[in-house]
N, CA, C and O atoms as a DFTB+ gen file, in Angstrom:
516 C
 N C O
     1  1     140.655      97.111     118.508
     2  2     141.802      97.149     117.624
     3  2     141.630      98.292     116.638
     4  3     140.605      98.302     115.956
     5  1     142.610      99.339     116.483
     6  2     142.896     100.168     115.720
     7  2     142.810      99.742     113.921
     8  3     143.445      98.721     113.660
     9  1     142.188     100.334     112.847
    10  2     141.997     100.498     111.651
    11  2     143.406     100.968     111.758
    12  3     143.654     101.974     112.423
    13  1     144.606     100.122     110.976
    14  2     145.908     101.029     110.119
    15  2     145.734     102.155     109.417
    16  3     146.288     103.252     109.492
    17  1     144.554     101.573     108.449
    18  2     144.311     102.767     107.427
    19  2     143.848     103.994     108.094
    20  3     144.129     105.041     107.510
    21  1     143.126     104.086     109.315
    22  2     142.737     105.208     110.302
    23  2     143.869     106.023     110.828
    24  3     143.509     106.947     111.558
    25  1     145.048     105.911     110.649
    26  2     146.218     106.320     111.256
    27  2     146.852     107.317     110.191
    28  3     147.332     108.447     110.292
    29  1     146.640     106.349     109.017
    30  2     147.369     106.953     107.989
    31  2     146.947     108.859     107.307
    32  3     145.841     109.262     106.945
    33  1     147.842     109.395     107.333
    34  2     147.154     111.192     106.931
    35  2     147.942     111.360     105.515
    36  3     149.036     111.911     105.391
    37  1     147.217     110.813     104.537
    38  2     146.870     111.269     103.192
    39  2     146.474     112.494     102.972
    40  3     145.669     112.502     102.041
    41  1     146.647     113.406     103.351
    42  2     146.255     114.913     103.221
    43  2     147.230     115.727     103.208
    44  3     148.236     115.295     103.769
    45  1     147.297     116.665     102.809
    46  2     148.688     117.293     102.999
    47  2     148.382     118.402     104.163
    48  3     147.313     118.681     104.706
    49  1     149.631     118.912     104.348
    50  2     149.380     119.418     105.833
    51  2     148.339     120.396     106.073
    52  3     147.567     120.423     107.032
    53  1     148.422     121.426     104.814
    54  2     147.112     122.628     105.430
    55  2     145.989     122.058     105.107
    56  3     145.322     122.956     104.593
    57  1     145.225     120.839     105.104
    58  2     144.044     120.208     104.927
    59  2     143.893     119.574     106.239
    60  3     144.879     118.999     106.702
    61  1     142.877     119.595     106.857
    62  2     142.260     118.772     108.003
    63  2     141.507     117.710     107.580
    64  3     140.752     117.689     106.608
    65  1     141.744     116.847     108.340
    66  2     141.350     114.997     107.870
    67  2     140.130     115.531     108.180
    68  3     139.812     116.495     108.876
    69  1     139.329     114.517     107.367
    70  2     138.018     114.649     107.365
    71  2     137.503     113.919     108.475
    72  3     138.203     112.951     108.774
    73  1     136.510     114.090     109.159
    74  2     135.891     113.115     109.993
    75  2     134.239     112.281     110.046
    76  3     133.140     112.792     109.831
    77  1     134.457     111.340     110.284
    78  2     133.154     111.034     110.245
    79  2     132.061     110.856     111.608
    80  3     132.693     110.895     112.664
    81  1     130.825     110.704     111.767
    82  2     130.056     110.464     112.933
    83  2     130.653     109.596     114.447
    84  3     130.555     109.782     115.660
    85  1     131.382     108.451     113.424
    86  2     131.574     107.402     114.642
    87  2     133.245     107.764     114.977
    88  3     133.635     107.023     115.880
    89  1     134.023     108.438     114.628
    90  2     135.592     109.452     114.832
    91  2     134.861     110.322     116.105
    92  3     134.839     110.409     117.333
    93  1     134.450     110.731     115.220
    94  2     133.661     112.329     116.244
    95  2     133.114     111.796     117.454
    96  3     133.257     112.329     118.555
    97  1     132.510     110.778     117.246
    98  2     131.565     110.798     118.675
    99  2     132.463     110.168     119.928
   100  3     132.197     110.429     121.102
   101  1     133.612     109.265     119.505
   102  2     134.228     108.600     120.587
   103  2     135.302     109.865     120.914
   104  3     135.947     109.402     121.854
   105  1     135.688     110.837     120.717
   106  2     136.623     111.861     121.165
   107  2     135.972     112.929     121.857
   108  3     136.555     113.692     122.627
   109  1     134.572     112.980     121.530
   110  2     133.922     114.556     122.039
   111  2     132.830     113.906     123.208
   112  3     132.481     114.569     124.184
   113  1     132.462     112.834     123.012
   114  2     131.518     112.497     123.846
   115  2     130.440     112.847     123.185
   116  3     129.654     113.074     124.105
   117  1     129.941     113.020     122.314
   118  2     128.836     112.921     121.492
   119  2     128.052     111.738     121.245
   120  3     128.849     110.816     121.070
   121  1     126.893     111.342     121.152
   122  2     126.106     110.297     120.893
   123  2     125.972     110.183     119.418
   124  3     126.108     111.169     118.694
   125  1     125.637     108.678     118.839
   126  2     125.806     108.354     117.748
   127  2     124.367     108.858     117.158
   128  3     124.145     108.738     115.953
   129  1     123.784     109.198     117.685
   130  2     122.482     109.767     117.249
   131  2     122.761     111.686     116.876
   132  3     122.315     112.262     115.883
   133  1     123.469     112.230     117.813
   134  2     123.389     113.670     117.734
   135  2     124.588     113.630     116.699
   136  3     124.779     114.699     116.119
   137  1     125.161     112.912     116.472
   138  2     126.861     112.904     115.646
   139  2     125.998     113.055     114.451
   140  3     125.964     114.123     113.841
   141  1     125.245     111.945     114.068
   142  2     124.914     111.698     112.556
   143  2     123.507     113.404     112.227
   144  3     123.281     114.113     111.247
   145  1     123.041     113.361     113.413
   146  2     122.170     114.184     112.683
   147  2     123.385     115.562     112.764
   148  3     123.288     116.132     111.677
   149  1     124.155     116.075     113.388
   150  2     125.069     117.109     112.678
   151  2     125.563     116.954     111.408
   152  3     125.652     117.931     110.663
   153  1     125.952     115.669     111.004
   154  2     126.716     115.531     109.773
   155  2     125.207     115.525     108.934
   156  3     125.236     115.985     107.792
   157  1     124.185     115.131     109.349
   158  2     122.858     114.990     108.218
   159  2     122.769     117.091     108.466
   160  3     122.746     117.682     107.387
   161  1     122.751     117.496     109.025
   162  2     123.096     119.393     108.740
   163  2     123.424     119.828     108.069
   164  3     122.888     120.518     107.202
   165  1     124.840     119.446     108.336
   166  2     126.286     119.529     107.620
   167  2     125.950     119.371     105.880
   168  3     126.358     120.161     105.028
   169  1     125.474     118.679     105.734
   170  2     125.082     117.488     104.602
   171  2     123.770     118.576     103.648
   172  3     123.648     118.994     102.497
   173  1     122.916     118.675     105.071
   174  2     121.580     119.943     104.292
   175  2     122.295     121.098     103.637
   176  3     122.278     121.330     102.428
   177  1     122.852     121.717     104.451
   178  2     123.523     123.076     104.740
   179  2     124.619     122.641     102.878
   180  3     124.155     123.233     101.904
   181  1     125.497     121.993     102.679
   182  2     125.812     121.799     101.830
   183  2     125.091     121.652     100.345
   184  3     125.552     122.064      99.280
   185  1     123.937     121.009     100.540
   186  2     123.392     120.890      99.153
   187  2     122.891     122.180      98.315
   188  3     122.704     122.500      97.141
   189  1     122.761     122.852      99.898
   190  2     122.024     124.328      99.857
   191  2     123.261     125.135      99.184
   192  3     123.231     125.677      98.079
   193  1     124.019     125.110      99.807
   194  2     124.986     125.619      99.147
   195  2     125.762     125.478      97.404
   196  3     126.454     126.255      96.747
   197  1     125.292     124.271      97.177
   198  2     125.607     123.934      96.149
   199  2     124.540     124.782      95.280
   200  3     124.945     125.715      94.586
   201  1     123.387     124.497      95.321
   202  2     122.213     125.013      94.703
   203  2     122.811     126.395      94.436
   204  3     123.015     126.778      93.284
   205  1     123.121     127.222      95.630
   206  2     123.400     128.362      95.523
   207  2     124.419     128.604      94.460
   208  3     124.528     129.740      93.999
   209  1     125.102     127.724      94.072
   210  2     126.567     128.140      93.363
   211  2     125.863     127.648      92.311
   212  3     126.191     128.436      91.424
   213  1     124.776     126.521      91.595
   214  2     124.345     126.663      90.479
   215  2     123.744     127.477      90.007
   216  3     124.060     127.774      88.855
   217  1     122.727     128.142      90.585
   218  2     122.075     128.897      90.498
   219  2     122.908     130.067      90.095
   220  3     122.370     130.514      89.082
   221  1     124.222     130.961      90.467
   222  2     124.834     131.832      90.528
   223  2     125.573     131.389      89.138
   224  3     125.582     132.327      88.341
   225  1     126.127     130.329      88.695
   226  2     126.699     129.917      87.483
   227  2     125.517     130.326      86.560
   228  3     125.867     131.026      85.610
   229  1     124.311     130.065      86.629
   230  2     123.525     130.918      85.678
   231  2     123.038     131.663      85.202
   232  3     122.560     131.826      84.080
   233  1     123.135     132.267      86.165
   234  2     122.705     134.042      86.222
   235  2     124.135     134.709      85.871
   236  3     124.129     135.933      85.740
   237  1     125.240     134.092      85.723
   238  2     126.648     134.513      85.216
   239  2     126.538     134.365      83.521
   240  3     126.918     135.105      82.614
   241  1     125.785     132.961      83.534
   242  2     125.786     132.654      82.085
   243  2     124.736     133.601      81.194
   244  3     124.950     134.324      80.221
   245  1     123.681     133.338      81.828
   246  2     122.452     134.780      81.608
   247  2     123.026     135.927      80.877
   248  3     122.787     136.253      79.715
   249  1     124.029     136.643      81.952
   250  2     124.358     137.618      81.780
   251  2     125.337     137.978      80.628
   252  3     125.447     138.964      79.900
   253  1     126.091     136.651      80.755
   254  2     127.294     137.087      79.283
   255  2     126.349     136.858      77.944
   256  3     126.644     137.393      76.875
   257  1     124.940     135.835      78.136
   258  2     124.780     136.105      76.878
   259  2     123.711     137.342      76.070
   260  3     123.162     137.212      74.976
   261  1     123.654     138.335      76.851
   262  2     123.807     139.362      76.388
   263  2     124.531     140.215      75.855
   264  3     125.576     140.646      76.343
   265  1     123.998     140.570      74.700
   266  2     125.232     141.699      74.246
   267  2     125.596     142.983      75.004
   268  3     124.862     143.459      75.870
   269  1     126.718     143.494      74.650
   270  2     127.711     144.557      75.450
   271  2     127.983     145.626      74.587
   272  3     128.618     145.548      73.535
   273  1     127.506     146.566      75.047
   274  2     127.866     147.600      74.144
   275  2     127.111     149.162      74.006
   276  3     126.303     149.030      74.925
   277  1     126.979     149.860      73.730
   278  2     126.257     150.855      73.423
   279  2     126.781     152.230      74.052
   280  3     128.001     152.379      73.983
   281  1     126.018     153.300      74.681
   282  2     126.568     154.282      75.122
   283  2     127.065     154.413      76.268
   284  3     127.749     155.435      76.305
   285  1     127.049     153.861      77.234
   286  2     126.970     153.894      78.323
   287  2     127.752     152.366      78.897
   288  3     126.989     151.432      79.142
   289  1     129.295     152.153      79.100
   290  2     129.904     151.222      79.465
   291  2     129.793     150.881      80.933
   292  3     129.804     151.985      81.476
   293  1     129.705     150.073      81.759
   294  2     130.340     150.179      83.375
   295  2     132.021     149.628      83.405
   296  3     132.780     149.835      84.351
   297  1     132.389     148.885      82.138
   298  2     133.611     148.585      82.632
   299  2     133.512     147.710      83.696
   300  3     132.479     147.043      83.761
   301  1     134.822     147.489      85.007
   302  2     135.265     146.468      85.325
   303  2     134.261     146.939      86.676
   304  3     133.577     146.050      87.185
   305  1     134.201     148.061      87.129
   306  2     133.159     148.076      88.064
   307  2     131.866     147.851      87.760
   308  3     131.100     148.237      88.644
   309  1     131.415     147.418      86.929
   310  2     129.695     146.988      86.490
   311  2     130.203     145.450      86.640
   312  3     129.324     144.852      87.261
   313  1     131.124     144.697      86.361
   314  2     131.408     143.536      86.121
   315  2     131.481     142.729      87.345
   316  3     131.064     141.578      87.476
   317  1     132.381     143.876      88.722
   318  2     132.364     143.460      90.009
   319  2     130.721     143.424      90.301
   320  3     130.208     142.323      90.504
   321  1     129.815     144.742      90.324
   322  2     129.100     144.739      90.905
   323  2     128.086     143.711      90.549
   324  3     127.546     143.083      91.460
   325  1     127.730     143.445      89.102
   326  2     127.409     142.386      89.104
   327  2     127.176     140.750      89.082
   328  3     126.313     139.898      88.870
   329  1     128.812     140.954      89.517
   330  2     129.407     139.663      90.367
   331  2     128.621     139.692      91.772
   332  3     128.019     138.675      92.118
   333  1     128.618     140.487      92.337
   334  2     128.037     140.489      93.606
   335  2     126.857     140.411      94.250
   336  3     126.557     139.902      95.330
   337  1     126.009     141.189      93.149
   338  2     124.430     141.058      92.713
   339  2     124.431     139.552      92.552
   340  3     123.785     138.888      93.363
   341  1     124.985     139.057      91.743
   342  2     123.959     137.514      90.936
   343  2     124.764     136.852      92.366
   344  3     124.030     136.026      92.909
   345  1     125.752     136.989      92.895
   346  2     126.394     136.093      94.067
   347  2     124.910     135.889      94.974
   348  3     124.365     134.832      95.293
   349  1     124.463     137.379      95.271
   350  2     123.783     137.469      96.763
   351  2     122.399     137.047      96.290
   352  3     121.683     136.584      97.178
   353  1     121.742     137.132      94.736
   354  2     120.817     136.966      94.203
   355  2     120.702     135.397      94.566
   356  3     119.871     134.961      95.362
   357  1     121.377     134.832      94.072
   358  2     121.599     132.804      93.780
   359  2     121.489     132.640      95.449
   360  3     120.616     131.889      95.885
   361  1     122.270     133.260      96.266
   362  2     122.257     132.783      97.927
   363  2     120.670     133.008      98.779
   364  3     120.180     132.339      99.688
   365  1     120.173     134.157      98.102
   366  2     118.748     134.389      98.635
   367  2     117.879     133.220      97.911
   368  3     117.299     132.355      98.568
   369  1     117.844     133.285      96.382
   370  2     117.238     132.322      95.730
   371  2     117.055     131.163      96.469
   372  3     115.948     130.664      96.670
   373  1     118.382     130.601      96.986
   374  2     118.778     129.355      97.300
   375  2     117.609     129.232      98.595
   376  3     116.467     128.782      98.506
   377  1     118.188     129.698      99.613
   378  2     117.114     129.818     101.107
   379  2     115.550     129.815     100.574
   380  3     114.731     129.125     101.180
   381  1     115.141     130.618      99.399
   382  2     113.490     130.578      99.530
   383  2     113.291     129.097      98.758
   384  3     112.162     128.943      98.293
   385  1     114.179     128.050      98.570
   386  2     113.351     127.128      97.716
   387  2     114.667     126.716      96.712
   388  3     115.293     125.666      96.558
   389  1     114.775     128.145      96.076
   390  2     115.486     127.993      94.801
   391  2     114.798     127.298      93.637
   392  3     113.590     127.528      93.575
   393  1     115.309     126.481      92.681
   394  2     114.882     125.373      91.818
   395  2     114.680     124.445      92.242
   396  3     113.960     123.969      91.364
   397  1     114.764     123.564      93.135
   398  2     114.468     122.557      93.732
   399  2     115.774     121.357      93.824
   400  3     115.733     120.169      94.144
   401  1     117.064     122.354      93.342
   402  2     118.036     121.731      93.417
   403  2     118.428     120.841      94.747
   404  3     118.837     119.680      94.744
   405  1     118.191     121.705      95.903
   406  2     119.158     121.228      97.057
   407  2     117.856     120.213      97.623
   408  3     118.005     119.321      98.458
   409  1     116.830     120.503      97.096
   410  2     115.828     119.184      97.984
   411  2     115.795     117.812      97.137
   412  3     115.485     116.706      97.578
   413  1     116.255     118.188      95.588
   414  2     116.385     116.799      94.807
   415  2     117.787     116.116      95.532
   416  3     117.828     114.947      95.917
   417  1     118.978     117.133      95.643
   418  2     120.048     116.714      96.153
   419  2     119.698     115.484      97.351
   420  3     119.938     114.284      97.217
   421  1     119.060     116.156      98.553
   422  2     118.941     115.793      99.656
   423  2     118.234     114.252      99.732
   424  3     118.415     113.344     100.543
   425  1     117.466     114.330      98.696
   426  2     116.624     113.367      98.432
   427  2     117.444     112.080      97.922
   428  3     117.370     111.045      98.583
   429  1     118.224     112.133      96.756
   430  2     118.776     111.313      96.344
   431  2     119.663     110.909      97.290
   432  3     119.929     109.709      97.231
   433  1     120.366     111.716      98.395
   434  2     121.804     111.205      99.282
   435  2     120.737     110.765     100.432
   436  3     121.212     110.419     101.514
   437  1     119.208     110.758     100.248
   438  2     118.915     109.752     101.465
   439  2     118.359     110.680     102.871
   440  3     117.904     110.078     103.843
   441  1     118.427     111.752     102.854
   442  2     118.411     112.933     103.609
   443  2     116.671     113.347     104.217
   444  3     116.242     113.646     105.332
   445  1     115.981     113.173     102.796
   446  2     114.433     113.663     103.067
   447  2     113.868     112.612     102.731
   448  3     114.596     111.853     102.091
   449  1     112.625     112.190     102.953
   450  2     111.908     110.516     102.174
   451  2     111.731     110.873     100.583
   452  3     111.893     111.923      99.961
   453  1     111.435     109.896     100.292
   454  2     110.935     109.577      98.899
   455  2     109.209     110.122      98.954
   456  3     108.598     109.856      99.989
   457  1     108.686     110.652      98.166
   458  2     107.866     110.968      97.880
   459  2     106.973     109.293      97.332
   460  3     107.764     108.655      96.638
   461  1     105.984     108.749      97.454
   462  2     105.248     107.603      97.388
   463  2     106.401     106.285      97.497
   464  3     106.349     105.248      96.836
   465  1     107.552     106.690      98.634
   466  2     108.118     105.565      98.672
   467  2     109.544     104.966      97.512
   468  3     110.459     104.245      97.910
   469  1     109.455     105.296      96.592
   470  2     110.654     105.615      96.163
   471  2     110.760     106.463      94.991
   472  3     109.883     107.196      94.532
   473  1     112.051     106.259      94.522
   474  2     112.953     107.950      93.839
   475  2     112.032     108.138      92.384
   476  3     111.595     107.280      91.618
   477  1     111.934     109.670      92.348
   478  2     111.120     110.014      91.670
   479  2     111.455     109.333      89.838
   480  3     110.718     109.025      88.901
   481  1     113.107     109.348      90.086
   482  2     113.434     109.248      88.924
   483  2     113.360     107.514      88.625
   484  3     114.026     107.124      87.665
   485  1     112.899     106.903      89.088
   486  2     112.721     105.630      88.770
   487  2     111.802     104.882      88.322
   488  3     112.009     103.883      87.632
   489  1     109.977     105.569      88.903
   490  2     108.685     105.520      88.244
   491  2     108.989     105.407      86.472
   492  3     110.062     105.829      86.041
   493  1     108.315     105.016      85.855
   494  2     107.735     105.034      84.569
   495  2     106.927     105.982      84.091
   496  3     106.025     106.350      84.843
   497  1     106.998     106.387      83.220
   498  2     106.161     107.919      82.656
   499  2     105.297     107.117      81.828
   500  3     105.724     106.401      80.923
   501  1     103.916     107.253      82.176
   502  2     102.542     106.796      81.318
   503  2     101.749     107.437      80.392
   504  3     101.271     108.546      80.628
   505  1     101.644     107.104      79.813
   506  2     100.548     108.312      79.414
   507  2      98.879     108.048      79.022
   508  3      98.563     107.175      78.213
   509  1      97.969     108.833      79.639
   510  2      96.386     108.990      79.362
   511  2      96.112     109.911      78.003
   512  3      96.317     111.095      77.735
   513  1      95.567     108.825      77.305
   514  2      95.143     109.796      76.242
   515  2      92.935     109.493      76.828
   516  3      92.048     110.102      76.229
C-alpha cells in the first residue's frame, strides 16, 4: 500500500523531490545496502563541504578586519581576487583535514564511531591537580 503523503509534491516545480535510500532502491534496482552507503557519501561529501564554506566565511571575516587603505588600492579587482583566493584556500583546507569541522559533523549525524564509545561532547571534564 502506497504512503498518500509519498505522492504528494510540496516542492515547487524547479526543485526535485528529494529522495531517500528505500525510494531509490525500489526504482533503480539498487540494494538497500549500496543505497544507504551512497547517501552515507552523499552525507560525507556534504559535511566536507560545509566545513569548506565555514572555513571560507572566515578567512572573509579575517580579511575585512583589517584595515584598508594606504598607497596602493586594488579596488574591486583585489576584492574579486580575493574572493577567489580564500574560496579555493577554505576548499583545499577543507580536503587536508581542515579544523575538524566535517569529522565532528560526521560524527555527531552517526557517520564515523564515537571515539571510546560515545560523543565526545557528553564525557565530564575532570580535573588532576
Amino acid at each position: 500500500m502506497d504512503d498518500p503523503l509519498s505522492r504528494l509534491n510540496l516542492l515547487p516545480p524547479s526543485m526535485p523531490a528529494m529522495e531517500n535510500a528505500s525510494t531509490r532502491s525500489g526504482r533503480t534496482g539498487i540494494t538497500g545496502d549500496a543505497a544507504r552507503k551512497a547517501d552515507e557519501e552523499r552525507l560525507a561529501a556534504a559535511c566536507a563541504e560545509f566545513e569548506s564554506l565555514f572555513i571560507n566565511q572566515l578567512l572573509k571575516e579575517m580579511r575585512a578586519a583589517i584595515p584598508k587603505g594606504g598607497l596602493i588600492d586594488g579596488g574591486n579587482a583585489e576584492q574579486i581576487y580575493t574572493a577567489m583566493l580564500d574560496a579555493e584556500l577554505a576548499r583545499s583546507l577543507a580536503q587536508r583535514g581542515g579544523i575538524g569541522l566535517a569529522k565532528l559533523t560526521r560524527r555527531e549525524l552517526g557517520l564515523d564511531p564515537q571515539p571510546g564509545g560515545s560523543a565526545g561532547l557528553d564525557k565530564k571534564v575532570t580535573q588532576s591537580d
